[in-house]
N, C-alpha and C positions, 0 to 999 in steps of 0.2 A: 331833476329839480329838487329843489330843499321842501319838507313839508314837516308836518307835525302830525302823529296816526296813534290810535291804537289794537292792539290786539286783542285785549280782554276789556272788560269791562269792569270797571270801579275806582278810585278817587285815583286826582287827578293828579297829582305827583308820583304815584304806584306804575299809573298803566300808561303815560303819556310817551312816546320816542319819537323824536326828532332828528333829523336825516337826509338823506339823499333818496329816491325812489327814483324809476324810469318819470319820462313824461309821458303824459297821455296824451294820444293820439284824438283827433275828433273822426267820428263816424259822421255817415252821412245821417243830415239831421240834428249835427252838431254842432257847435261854438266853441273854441278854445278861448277861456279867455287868460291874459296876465292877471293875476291877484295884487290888487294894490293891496286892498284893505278888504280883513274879513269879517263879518260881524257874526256878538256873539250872544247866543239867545237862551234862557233860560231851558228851551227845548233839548238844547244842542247838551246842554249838562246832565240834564236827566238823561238823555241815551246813552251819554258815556258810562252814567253814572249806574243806569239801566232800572230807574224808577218807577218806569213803567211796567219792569217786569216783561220788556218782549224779546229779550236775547238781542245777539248779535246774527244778524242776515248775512252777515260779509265777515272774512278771515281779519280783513285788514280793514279798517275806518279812518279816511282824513276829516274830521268833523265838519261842521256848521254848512248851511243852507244857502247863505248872503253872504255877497259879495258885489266887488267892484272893481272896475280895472278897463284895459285894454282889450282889444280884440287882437288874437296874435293867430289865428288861425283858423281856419271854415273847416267844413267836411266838405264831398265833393260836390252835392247838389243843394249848396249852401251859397247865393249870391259874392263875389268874394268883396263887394264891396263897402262887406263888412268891416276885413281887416281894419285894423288902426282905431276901429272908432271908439269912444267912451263909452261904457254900459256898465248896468247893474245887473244884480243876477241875482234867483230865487228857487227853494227846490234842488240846489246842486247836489243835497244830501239825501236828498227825499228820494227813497229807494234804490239809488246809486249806494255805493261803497267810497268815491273818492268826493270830498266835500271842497272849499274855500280855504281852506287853513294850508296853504302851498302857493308854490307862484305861478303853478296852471291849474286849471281846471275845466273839464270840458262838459258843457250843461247843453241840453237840446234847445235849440233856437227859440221855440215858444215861452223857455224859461228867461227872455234874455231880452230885456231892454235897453237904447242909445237910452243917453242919457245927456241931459242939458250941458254946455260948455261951461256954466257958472253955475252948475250944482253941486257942492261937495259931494268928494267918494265919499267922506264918513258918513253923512244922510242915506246916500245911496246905497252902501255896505249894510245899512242896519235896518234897512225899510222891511224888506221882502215878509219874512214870517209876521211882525205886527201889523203891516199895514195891508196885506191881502188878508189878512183877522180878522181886522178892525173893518175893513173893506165890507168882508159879507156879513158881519155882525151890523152895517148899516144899510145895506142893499136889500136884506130880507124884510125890511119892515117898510119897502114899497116908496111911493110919493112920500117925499116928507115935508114939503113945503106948507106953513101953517102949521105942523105938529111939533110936539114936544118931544125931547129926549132924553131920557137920562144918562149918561154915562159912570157907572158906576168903575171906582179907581181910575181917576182922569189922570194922574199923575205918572203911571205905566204908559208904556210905549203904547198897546193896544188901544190903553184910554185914549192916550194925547190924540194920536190917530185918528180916534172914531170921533173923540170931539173935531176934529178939521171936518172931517168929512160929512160929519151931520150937519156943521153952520155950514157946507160948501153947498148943501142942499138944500140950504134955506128953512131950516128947523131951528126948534127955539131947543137950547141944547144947557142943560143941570148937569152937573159934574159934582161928584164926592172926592174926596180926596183926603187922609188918613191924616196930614201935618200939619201946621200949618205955611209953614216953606213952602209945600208944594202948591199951593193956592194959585200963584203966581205961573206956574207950570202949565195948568188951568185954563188960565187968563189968557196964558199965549198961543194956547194949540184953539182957543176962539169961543171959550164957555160963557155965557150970557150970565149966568150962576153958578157960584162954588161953593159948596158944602162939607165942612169938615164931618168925617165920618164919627162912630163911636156912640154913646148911651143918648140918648134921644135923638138922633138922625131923622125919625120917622116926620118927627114933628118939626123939625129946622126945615124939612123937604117941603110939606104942605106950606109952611112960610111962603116959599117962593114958587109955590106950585099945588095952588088951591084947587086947582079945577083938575090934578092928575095930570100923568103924560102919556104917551100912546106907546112909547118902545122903550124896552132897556136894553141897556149893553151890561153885562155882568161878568166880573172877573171871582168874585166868589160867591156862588151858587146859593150855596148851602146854609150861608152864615147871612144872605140877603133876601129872601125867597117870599120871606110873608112882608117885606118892608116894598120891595116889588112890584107885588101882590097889592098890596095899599093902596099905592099911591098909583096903577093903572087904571086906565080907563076900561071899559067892557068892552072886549075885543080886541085889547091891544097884545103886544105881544114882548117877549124876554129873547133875546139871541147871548149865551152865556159860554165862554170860551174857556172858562179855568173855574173854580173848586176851592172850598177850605177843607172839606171831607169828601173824600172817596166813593162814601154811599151818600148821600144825601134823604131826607125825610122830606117830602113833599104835602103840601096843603092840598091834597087832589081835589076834594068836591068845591075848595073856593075858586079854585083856577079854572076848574068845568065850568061852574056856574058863572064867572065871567067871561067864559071863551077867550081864554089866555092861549095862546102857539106860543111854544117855547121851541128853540131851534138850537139843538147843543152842536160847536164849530169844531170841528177838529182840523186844519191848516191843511195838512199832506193829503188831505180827501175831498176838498172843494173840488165842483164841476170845474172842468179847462177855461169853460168859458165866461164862469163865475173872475176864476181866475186871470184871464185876459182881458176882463172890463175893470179887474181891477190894478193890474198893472198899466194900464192905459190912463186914470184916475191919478193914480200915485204919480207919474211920469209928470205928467199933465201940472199935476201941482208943486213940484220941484223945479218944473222949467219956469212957473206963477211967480215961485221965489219961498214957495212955504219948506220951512227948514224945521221938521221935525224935533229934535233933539236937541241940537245947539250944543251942548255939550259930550264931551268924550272922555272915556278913561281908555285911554292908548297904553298896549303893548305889543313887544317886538314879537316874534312867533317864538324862539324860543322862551317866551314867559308864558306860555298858552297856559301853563297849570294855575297858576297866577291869576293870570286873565277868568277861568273855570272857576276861582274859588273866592275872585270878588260876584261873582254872579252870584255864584251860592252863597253867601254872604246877605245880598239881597239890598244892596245899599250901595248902589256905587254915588261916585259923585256926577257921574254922567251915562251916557250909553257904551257898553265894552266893545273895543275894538280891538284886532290886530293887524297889526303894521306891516302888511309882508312887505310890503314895496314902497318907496317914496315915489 
């Protein structure tokens, strides 16, 4: 099969080879699926890129996590009438060595949702890592009907995301949001308020959220923490998935003193069954008709370095995609 891998790690014109490999086989317990489209996630760049400082676990890496496509093949005690069917996929890369970015891949069945007949692959390709995020960054903060939320960075996949899933639960759902373009972004993934971010946030917030909210979703920690802190109520709580600083300084005795639970996500270490109420959620709202993203910046596999260095970039015009297959 044709795929795109690397061997070492660091920028992605340097280490990227594109190629022929064996296909992989499914084990029992497993999915092969066709790769239409792979998507591609700011996580997937940092590992390449190796940001995180954790090495390389496998000799060889086909990147990215998400994906969509075909069923072209079961393992043996894998119902087989699976074959043929449309599905998404999540976790392909999460502790495996072969990822999405090829025209097979074989993900263990739990990672592996049908997927609606009128859903695009591109939503479906690009869901997995934000919207299993965005998922348990909304589930841990309980009932939310009647409650408030804030999502902070609603214009990110994770934001757009947890704003759907917050209004899907019938919570009153505030959205920040960095441009004002992105407002609009906002508006569409179902935010009741939008608030551009930057030098008096604190106070535009209480504008539209006098009485405080019960939960945040947090995409930078560090650089939002006493504005958070603010604007909660006593007892509520922060679920924060990403960082502007590495170490962060924390307000300790005001967050004690409110009894604040902060809940830091990291994606590849959610419970299974964390994870399986939330691909059941996502599924659910793709077949509803809700369309994520709407937009894509498509490339072929052979641009994957391309595809890599508009992420890092941090600016695309839409969500990154790759096109293994029509």
């Amino acid at each position: 099969m044709k795929a795109a891998w690397y061997e070492r790690q660091g920028p992605a014109r340097e280490v990227f080879e594109i190629g022929a490999i064996d296909d992989p086989e499914p084990k029992a317990g497993e999915i092969s699926i066709r790769v239409a489209v792979s998507g591609v996630h700011p996580g997937d760049v940092k590992k390449r890129d190796d940001s995180f400082g954790t090495g390389m676990r496998f000799s060889r890496v086909v990147p990215h996590s998400d994906g969509a496509g075909w069923v072209d093949a079961v393992g043996e005690d894998i119902d087989p009438v699976w074959v043929g069917k449309r599905v998404w996929c999540w976790g392909a890369q999460s502790g495996r060595p072969l990822g999405t970015a090829a025209e097979l891949v074989t993900v263990p069945v739990e990672r592996v949702s049908e997927l609606a007949d009128d859903a695009p692959l591109e939503e479906a390709a690009s869901i997995g890592i934000p919207g299993i995020t965005a998922h348990r960054a909304v589930d841990l903060a309980g009932e939310l009907e009647g409650k408030s939320v804030l999502v902070q960075g609603a214009a990110g996949a994770v934001g757009a995301c947890a704003v759907h899933l917050a209004r899907r639960r019938k919570a009153r759902v505030l959205a920040t949001v960095r441009r004002p373009e992105q407002q609009a972004v906002a508006r569409r993934a179902g935010a009741h308020e939008v608030v551009l971010a930057g030098d008096g946030l604190e106070a535009r917030l209480r504008a539209v959220a006098s009485d405080g909210v019960d939960h945040v979703i947090e995409v930078a920690f560090a650089a939002n923490v006493e504005i958070d802190l603010a604007l909660l109520r006593t007892g509520g709580s922060i679920a924060t998935y990403a960082t502007n600083v590495p170490r962060p300084e924390i307000p300790f005795w005001p967050l004690v003193f409110d009894n604040v639970r902060i809940d830091f996500l990291g994606s590849d270490d959610f419970p299974s069954e964390a994870k399986a109420r939330a691909e059941r959620e996502l599924s659910a709202s793709l077949a509803e008709g809700w369309r994520p993203f709407g937009r894509f910046d498509r490339y072929p596999l052979a641009a994957i370095a391309e595809a890599h260095e508009q992420v890092e970039r941090g600016q695309p015009n839409g969500k990154v995609i790759i096109v293994v297959a029509e």
